[in-house]
C-alpha positions as a Markdown table, in Angstrom:
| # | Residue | x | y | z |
|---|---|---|---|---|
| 1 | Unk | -19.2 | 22.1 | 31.9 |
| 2 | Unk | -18.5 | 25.2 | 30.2 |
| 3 | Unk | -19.9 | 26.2 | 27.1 |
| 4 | Unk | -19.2 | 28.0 | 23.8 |
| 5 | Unk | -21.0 | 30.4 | 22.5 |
| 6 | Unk | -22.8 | 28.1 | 20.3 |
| 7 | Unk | -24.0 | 25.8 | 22.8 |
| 8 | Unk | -20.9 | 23.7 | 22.3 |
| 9 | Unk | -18.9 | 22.4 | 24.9 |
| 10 | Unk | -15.6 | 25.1 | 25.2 |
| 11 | Unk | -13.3 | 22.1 | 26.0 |
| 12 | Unk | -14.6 | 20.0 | 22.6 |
| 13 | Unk | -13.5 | 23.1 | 20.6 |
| 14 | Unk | -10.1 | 23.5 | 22.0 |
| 15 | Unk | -9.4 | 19.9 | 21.6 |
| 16 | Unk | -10.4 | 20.4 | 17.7 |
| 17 | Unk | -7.8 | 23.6 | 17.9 |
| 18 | Unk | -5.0 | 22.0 | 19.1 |
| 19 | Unk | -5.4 | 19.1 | 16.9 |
| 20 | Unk | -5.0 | 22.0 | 13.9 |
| 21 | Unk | -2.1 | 23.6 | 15.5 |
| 22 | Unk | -0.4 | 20.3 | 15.8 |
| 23 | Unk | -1.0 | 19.4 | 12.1 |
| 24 | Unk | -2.9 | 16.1 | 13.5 |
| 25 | Unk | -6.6 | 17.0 | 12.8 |
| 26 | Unk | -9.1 | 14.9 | 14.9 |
| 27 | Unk | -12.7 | 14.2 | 13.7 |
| 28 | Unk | -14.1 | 17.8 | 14.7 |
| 29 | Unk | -11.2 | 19.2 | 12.9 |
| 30 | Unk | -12.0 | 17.4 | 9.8 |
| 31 | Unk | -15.3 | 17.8 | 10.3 |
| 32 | Unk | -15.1 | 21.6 | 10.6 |
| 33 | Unk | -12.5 | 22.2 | 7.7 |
| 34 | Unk | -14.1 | 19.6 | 5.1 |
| 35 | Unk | -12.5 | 18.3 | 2.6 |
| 36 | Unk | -12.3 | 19.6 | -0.9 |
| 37 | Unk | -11.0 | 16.6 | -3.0 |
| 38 | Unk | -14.1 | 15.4 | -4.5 |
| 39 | Unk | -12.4 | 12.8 | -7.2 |
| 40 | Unk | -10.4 | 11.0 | -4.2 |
| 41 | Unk | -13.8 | 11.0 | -1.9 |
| 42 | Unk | -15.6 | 9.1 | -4.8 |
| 43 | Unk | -12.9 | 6.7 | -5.8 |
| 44 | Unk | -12.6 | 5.7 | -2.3 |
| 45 | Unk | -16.1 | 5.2 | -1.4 |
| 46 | Unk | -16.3 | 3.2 | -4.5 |
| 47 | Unk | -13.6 | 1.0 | -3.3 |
| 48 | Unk | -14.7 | 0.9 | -0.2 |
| 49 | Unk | -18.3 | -0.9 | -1.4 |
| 50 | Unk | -16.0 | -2.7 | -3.5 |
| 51 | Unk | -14.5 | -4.3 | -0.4 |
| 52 | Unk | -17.7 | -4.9 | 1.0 |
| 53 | Unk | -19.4 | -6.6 | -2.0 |
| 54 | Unk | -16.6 | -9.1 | -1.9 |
| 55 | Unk | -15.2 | -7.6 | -5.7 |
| 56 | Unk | -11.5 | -9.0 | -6.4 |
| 57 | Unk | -9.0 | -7.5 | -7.9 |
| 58 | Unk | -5.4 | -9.5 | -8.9 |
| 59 | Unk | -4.7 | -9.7 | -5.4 |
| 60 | Unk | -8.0 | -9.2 | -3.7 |
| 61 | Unk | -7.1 | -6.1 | -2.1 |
| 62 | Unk | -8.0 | -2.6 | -4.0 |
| 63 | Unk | -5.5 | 0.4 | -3.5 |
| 64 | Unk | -5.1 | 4.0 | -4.1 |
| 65 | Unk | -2.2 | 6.7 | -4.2 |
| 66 | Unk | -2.7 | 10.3 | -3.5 |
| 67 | Unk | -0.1 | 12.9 | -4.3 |
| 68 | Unk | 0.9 | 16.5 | -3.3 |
| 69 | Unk | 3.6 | 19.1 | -1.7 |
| 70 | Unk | 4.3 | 19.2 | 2.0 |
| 71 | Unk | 1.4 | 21.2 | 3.2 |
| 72 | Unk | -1.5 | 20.3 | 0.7 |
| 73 | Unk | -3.6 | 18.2 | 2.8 |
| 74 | Unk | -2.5 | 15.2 | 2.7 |
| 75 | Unk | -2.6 | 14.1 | 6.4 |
| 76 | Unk | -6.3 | 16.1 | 6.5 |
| 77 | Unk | -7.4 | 14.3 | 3.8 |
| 78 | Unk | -6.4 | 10.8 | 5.4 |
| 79 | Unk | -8.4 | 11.7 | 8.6 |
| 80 | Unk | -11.2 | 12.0 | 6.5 |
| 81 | Unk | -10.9 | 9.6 | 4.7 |
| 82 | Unk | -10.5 | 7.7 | 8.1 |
| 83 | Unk | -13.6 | 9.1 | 9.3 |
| 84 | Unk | -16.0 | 8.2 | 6.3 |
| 85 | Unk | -14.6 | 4.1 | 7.4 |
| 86 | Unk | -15.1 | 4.4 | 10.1 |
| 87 | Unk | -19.0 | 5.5 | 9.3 |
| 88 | Unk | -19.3 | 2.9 | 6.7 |
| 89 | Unk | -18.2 | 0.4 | 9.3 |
| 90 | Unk | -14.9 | -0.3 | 8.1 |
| 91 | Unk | -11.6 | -1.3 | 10.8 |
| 92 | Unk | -9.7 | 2.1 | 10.0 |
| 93 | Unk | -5.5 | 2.1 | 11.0 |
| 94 | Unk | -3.2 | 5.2 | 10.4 |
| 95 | Unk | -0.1 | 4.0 | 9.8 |
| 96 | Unk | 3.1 | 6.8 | 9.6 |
| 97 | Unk | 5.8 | 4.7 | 7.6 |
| 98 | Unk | 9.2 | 5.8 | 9.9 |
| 99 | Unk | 12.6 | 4.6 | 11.0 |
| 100 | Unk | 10.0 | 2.5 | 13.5 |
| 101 | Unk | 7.9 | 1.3 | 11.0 |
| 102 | Unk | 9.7 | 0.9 | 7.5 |
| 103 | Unk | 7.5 | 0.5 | 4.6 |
| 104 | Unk | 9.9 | -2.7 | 3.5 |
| 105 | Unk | 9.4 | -4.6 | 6.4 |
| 106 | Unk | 5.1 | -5.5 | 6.1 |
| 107 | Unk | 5.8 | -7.5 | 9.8 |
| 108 | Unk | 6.0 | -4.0 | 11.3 |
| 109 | Unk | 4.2 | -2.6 | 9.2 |
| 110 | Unk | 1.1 | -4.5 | 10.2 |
| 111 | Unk | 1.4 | -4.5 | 14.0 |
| 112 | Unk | 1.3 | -0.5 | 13.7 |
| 113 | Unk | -1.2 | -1.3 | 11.6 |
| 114 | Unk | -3.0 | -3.4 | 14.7 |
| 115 | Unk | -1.7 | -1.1 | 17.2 |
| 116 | Unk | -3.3 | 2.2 | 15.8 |
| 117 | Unk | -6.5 | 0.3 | 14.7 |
| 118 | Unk | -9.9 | 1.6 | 15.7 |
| 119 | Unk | -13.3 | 0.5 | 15.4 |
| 120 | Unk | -16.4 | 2.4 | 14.6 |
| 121 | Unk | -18.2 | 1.4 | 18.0 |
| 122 | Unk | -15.6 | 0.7 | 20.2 |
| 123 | Unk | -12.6 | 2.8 | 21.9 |
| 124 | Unk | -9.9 | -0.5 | 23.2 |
| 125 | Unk | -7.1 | -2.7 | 21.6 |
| 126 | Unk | -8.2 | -3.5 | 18.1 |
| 127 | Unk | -7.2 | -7.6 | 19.0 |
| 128 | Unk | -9.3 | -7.4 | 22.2 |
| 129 | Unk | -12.0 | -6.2 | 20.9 |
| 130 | Unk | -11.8 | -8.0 | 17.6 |
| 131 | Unk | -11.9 | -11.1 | 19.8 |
| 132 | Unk | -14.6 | -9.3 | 22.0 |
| 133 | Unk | -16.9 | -9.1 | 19.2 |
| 134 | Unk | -16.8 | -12.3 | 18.0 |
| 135 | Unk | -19.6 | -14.6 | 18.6 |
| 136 | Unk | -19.3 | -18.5 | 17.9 |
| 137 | Unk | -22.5 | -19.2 | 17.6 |
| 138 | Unk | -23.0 | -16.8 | 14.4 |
| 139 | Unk | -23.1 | -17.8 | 10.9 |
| 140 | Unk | -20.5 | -14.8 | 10.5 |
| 141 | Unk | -17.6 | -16.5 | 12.8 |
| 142 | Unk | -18.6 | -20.2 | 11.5 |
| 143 | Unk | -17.8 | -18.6 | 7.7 |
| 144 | Unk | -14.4 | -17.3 | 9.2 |
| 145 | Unk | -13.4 | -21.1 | 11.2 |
| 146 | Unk | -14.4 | -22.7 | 8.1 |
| 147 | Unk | -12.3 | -20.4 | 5.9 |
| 148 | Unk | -9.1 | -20.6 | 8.1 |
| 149 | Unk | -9.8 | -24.8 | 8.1 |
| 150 | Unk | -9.8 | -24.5 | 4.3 |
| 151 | Unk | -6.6 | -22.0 | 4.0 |
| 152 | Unk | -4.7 | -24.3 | 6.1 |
| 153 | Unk | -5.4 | -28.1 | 4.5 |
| 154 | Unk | -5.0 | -25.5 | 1.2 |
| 155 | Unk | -1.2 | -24.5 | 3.0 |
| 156 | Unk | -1.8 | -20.5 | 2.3 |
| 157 | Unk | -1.6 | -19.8 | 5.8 |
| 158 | Unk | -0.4 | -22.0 | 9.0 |
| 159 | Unk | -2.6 | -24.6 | 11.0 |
| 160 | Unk | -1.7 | -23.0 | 13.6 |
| 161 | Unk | -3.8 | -20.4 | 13.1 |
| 162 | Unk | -7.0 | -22.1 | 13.0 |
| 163 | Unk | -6.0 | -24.4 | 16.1 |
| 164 | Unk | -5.2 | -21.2 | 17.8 |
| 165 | Unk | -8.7 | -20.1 | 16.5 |
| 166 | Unk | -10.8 | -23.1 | 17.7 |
| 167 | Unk | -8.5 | -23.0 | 21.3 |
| 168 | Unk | -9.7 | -19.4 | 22.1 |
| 169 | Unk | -13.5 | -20.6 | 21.2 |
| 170 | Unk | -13.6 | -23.1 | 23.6 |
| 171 | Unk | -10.6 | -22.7 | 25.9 |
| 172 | Unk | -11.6 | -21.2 | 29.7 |
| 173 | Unk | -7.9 | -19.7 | 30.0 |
| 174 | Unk | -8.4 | -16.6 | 29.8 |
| 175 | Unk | -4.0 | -16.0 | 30.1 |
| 176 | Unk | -3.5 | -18.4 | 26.9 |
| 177 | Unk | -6.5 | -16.3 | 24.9 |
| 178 | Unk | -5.0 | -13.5 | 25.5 |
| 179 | Unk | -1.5 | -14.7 | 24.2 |
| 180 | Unk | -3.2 | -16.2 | 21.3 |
| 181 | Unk | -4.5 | -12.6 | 20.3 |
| 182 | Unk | -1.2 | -11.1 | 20.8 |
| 183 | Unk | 0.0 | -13.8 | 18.2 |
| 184 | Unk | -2.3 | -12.6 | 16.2 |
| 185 | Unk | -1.6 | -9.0 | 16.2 |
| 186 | Unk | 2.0 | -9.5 | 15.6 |
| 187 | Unk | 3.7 | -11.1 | 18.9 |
| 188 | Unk | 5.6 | -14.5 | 18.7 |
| 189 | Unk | 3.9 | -17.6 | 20.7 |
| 190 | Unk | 5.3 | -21.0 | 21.8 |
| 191 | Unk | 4.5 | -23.8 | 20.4 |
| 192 | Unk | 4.7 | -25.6 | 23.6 |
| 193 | Unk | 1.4 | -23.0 | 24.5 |
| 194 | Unk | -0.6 | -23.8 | 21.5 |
| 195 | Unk | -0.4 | -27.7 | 21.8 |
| 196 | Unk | -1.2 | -27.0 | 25.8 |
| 197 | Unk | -4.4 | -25.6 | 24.6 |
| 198 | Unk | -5.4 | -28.2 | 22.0 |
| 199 | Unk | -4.7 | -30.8 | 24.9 |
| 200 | Unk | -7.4 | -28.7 | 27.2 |
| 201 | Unk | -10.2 | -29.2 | 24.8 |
| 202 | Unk | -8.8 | -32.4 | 23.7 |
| 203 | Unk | -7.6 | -31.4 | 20.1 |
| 204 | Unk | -4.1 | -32.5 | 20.0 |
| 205 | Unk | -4.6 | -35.4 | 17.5 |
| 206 | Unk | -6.6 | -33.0 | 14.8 |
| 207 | Unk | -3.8 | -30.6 | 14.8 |
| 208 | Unk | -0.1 | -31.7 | 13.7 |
| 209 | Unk | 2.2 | -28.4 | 12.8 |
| 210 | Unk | 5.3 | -27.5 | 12.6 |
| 211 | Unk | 5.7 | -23.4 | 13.6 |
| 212 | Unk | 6.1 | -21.1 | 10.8 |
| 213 | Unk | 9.1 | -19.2 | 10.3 |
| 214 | Unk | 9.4 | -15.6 | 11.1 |
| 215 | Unk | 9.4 | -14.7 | 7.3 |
| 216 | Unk | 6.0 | -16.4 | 6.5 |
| 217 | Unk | 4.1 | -15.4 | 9.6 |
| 218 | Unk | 3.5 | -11.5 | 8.1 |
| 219 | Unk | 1.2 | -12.0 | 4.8 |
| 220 | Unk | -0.6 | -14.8 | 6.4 |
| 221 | Unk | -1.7 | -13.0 | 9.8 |
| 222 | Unk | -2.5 | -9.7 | 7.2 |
| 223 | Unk | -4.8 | -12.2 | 5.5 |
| 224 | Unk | -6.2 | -14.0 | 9.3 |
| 225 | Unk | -6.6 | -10.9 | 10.2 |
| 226 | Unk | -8.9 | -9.5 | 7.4 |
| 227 | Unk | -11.4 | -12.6 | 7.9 |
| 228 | Unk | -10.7 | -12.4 | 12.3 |
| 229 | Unk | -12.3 | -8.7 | 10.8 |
| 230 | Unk | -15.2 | -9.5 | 9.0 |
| 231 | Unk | -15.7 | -12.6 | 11.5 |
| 232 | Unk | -16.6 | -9.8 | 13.8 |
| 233 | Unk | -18.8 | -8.3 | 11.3 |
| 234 | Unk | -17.2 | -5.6 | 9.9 |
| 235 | Unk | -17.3 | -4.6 | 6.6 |
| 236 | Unk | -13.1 | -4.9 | 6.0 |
| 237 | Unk | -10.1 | -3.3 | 6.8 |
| 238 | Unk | -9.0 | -0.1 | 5.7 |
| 239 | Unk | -5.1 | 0.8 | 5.9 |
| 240 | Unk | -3.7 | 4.5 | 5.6 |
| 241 | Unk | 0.1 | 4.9 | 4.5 |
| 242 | Unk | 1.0 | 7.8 | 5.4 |
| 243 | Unk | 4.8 | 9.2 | 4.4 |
| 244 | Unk | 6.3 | 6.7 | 1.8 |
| 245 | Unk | 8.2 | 9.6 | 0.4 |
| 246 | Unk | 10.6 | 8.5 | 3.4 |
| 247 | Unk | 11.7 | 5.3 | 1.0 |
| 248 | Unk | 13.7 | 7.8 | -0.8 |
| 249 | Unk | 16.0 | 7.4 | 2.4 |
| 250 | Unk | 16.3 | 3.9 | 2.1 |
| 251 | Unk | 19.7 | 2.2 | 0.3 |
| 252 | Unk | 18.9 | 0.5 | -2.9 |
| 253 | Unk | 17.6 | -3.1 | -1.9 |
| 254 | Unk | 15.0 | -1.5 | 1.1 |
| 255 | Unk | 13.7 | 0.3 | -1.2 |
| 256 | Unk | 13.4 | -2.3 | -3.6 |
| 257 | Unk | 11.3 | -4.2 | -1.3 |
| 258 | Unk | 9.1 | -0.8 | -0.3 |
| 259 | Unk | 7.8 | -0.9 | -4.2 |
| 260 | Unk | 7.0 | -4.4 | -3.9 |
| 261 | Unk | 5.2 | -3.7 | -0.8 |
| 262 | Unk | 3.1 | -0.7 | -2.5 |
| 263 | Unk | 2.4 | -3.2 | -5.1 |
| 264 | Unk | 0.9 | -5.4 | -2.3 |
| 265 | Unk | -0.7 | -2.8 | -0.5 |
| 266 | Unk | -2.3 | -1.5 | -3.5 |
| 267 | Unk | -4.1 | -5.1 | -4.7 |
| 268 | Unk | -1.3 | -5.9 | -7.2 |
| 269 | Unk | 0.6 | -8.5 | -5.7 |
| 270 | Unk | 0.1 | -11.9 | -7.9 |
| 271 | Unk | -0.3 | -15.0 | -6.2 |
| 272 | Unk | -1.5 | -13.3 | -3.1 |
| 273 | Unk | -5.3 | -12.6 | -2.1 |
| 274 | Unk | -6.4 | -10.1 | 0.6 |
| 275 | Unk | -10.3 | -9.7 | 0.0 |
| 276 | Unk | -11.4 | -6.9 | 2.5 |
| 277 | Unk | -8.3 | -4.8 | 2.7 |
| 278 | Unk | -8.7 | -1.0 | 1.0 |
| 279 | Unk | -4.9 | 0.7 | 1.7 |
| 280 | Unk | -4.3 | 4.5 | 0.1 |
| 281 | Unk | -1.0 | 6.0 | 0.0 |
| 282 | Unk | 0.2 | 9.4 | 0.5 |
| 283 | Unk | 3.7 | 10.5 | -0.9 |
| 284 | Unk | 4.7 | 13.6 | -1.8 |
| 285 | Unk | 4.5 | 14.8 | -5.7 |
| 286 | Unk | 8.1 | 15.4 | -6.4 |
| 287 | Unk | 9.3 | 11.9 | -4.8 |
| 288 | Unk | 8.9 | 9.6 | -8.8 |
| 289 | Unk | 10.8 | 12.5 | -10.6 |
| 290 | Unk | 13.7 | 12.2 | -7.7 |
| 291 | Unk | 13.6 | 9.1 | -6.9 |
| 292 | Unk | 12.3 | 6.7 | -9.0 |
| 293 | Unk | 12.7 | 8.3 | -12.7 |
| 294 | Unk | 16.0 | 7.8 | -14.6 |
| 295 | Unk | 16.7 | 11.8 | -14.5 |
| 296 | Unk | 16.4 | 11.5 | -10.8 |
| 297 | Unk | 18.5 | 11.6 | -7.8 |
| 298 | Unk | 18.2 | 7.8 | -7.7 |
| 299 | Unk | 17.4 | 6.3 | -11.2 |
| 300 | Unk | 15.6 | 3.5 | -9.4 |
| 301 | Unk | 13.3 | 2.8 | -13.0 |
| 302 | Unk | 17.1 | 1.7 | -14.0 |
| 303 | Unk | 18.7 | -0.2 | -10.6 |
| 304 | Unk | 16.4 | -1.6 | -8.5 |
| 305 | Unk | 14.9 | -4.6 | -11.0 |
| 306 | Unk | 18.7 | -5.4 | -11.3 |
| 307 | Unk | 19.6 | -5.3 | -7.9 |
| 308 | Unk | 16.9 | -7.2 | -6.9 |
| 309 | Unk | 17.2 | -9.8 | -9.1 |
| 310 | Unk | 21.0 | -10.1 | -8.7 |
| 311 | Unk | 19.7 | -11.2 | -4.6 |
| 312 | Unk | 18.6 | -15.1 | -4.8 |
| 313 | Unk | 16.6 | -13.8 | -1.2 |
| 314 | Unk | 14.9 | -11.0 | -2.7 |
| 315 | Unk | 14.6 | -12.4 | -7.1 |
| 316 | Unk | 10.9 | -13.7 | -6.8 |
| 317 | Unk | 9.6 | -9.8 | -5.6 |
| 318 | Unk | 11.6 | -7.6 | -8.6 |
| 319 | Unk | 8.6 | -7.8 | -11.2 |
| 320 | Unk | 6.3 | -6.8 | -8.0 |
| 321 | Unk | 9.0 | -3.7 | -7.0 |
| 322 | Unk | 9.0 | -2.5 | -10.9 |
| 323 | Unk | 4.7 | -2.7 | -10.7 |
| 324 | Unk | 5.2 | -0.6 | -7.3 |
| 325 | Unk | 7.4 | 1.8 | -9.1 |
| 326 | Unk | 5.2 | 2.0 | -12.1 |
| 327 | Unk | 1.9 | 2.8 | -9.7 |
| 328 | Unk | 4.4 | 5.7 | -7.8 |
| 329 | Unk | 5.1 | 7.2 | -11.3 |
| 330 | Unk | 1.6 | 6.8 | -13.2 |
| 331 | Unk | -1.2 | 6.3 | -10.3 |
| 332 | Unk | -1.2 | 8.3 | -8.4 |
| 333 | Unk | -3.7 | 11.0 | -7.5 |
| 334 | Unk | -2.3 | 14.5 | -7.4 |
| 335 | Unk | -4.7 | 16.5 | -4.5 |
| 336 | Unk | -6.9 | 19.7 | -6.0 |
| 337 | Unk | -5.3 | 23.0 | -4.8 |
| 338 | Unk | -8.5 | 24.7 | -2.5 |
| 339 | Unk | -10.1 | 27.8 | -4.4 |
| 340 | Unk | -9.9 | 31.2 | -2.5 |
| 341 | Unk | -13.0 | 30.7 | -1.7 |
| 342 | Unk | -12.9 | 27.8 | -0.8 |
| 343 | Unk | -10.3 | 29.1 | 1.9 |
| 344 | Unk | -11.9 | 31.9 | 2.5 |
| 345 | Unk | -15.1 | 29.7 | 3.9 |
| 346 | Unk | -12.6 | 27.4 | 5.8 |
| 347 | Unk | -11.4 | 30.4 | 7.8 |
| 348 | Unk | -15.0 | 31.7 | 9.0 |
| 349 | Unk | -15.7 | 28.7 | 10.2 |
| 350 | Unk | -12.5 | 28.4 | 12.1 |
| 351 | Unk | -13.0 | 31.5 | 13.2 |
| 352 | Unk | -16.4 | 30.7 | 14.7 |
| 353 | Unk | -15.0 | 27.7 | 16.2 |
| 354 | Unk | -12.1 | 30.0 | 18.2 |
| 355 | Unk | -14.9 | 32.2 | 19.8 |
| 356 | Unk | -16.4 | 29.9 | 21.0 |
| 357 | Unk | -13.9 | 27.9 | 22.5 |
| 358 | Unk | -12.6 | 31.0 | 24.4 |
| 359 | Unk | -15.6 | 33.1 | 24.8 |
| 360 | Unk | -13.9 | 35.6 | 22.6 |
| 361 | Unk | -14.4 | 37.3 | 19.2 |
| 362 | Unk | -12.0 | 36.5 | 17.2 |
| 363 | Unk | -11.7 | 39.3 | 14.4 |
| 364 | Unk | -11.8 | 38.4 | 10.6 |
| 365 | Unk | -8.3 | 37.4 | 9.3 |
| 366 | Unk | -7.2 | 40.1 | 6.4 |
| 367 | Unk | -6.4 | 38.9 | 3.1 |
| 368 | Unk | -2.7 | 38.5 | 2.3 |
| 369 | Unk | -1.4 | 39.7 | -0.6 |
| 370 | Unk | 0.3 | 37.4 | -3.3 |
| 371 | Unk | -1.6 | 34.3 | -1.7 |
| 372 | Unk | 0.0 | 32.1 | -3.9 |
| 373 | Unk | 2.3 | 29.2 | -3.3 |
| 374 | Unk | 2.8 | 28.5 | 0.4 |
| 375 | Unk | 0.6 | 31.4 | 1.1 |
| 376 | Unk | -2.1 | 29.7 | -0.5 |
| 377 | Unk | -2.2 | 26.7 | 1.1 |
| 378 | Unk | -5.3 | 25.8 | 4.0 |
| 379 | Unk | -2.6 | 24.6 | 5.9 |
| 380 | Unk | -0.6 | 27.8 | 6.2 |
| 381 | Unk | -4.3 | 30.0 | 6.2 |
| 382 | Unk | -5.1 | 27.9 | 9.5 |
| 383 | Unk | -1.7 | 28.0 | 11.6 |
| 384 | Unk | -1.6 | 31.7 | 10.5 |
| 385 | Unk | -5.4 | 32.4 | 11.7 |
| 386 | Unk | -5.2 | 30.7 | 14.4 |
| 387 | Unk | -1.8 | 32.0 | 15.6 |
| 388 | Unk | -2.7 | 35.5 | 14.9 |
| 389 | Unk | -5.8 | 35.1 | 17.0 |
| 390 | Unk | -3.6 | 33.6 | 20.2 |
| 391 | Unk | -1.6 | 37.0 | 20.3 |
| 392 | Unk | -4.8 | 39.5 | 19.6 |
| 393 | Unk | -6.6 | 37.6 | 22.3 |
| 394 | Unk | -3.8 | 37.8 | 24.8 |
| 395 | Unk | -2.3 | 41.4 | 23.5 |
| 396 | Unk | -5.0 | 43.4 | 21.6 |
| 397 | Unk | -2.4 | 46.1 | 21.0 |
| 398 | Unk | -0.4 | 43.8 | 18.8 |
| 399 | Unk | -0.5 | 43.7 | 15.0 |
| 400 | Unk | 1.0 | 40.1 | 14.1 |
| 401 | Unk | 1.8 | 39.3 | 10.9 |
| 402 | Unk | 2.8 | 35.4 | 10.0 |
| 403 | Unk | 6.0 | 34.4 | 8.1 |
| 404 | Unk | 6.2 | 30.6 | 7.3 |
| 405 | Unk | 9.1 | 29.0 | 6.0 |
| 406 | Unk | 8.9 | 26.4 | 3.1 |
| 407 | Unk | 9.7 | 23.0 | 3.9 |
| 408 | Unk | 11.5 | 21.0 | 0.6 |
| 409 | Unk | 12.0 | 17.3 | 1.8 |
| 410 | Unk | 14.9 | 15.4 | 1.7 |
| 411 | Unk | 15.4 | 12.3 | 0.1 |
| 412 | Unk | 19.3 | 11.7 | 1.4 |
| 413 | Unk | 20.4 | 7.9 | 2.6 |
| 414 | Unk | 19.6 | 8.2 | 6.5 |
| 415 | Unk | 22.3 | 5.7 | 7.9 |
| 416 | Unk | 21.1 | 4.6 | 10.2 |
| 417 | Unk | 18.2 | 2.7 | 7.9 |
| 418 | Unk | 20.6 | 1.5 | 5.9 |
| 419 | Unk | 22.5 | -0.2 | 9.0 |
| 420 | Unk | 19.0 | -1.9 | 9.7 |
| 421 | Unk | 20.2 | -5.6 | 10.3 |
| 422 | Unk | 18.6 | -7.9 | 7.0 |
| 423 | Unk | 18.1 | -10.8 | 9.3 |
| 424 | Unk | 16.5 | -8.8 | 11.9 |
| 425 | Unk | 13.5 | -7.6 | 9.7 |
| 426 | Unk | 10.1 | -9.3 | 10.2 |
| 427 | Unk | 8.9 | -10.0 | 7.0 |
């Protein structure tokens, strides 16, 4: 295996390099770079043995909003945060809101959620190895039968899901198990399958249900899954948002429903509990004032309550929307600009980290001048370093010199969200 010049394997500092130059730091990255943003790290890692201490909130859930430009360190900060989970052993899942994954619809929204999952001491599915780590005979999965028991005879959630619960404790099929976790992560399942199973371990009698409709399924398997999580014995679930600024492309009534899903994400959603779940949001700092406030682009403060309540499908979510609107104007956190020094220190260590991936020197990195604005960003002050050093190394005789556009985003109706079929959302 090659080494750097530190002792450190070349190939585990390249792999931290590209994750820089792609803008997607991984956990050497993060761990290299650090993260200056002391009043998020604290409020998260109180919330975080919040979670774990079983503290409730109105909705059992506790949520936090972080704010800044494009290129502040928003997605860096996220890894981190991602990272210190991950050590506290916390389920950690990155979700980037998209055309994919609209923030309105919470079904898709949690099976990215389950799909980009990770555990802090295992690398497979999340649902696999959720279901891996369960053991039956601990007082830590008898806690989580007897809760989903209780939620059903209460009605918040299905009996299906505790039948589907008790059939993958006793069943010896391993094909209907491993439907049964897909259900749980987010895939639709027979009926006909479910009452097969009860009749294998000779249940049927004990469990009369009628199969959810699509709309209900999503906030009950969010809440299934956070005690499936803790059942396994971990701590909770912690959900990043990454992106919500894109609601600003959303017609009127999606992104309605995207405000009352911050409202749930963030613990505010009344008559729902999620004890366990810790969510933070990034959006950018401009998107209330051109969005959401009534001298914005959209004036949402002044339509969406309206619209919503004018919609007999969507009228029981508009006080929730106005609450999500009201944390995306007042909440949120707005990210600490990095000192010069603080940049400064970033870029020696990067600078280590180069050499010694390709057992080269990589020279200091001269100050620019008028290091304000984009210029002043870490995120510019690494692409730049580390672009520089690619054409010294390979030409020495060059002189480069970075020029970086600013990116402004924009909040313009994307059609083809808009054309996004009502009845075909999943929650």
């Amino acid at each position: 295996m090659s080494l750097g010049r530190g002792g450190e394997p070349a190939v585990a500092s390249r792999l931290a390099l590209e994750a820089l130059r792609s803008g997607v730091p991984n956990r050497s990255a993060v761990r290299l770079l650090g993260c200056n943003q002391p009043r998020v790290e604290k409020q998260f890692v109180e919330m975080l043995n919040g979670a774990a201490d079983g503290e409730e909130t109105a909705a059992g859930a506790q949520g936090m909003l972080i704010s800044g430009d494009f290129g502040s360190g928003k997605s860096h900060l996220l890894a981190h945060l991602e990272h210190l989970a991950l050590e506290q052993n916390f389920v950690c899942s990155k979700v980037a809101i998209s055309k994919e994954t609209p923030l309105y619809d919470l079904g898709k929204v949690f099976i990215s959620a389950m799909e980009n999952g990770r555990l802090p001491d295992r690398s497979g599915r999340l649902i696999e190895e959720l279901g891996q780590a369960l053991q039956p005979d601990s007082s830590e999965f008898a806690t989580f039968f007897q809760w989903a028991d209780r939620a059903a005879k209460e009605e918040e959630i299905s009996l299906i899901f505790p039948a589907s619960l008790l059939i993958y404790e006793r069943s010896m099929d391993l094909d209907l198990n491993s439907e049964i976790e897909s259900f749980w992560a987010g895939d639709r399942i027979l009926k006909s399958r479910i009452t097969t199973g009860l009749r294998q371990i000779d249940q049927q009698q004990n469990y009369k249900f009628r199969m959810p409709r699509a709309a209900e399924l999503p906030p009950q398997r969010l809440r299934f899954a956070l005690e499936l999580i803790k059942g396994a014995r971990y701590r909770g679930w912690v959900v990043l948002l990454d992106e919500i600024e894109l609601v600003g492309s959303y017609s009127l009534l999606q992104r309605g429903r995207s405000y009352a899903e911050v409202a749930r994400w963030m613990g505010r959603a009344a008559g729902e509990a999620y004890p366990g779940l810790v969510a933070v949001g990034s959006v950018t700092d401009d998107f209330a004032s051109a969005i959401i406030s009534p001298d914005g682009l959209r004036k949402d403060h002044d339509y969406i309550r309206p619209k919503l309540e004018d919609n007999p499908r969507y009228r029981g979510i508009a006080g929730r929307a106005e609450m999500g609107m009201r944390m995306l104007e007042r909440s949120c956190i707005p990210l600490a600009s990095p000192s010069r020094e603080d940049v400064g220190a970033a870029v020696e260590r990067l600078r280590s980290l180069y050499s010694d991936a390709y057992g080269w020197s990589a020279p200091p990195i001269k100050e620019r001048a008028g290091g304000a604005g984009i210029y002043g960003r870490m995120r510019y002050q690494v692409r730049r370093a580390i672009n520089e050093w690619d054409l010294l190394r390979l030409r020495p005789d060059s002189s480069p010199d970075t020029e970086f556009q600013e990116f402004t985003p924009s909040y313009e109706e994307n059609r083809d969200l808009e054309s996004t079929a009502e009845e075909g959302d999943t929650g």
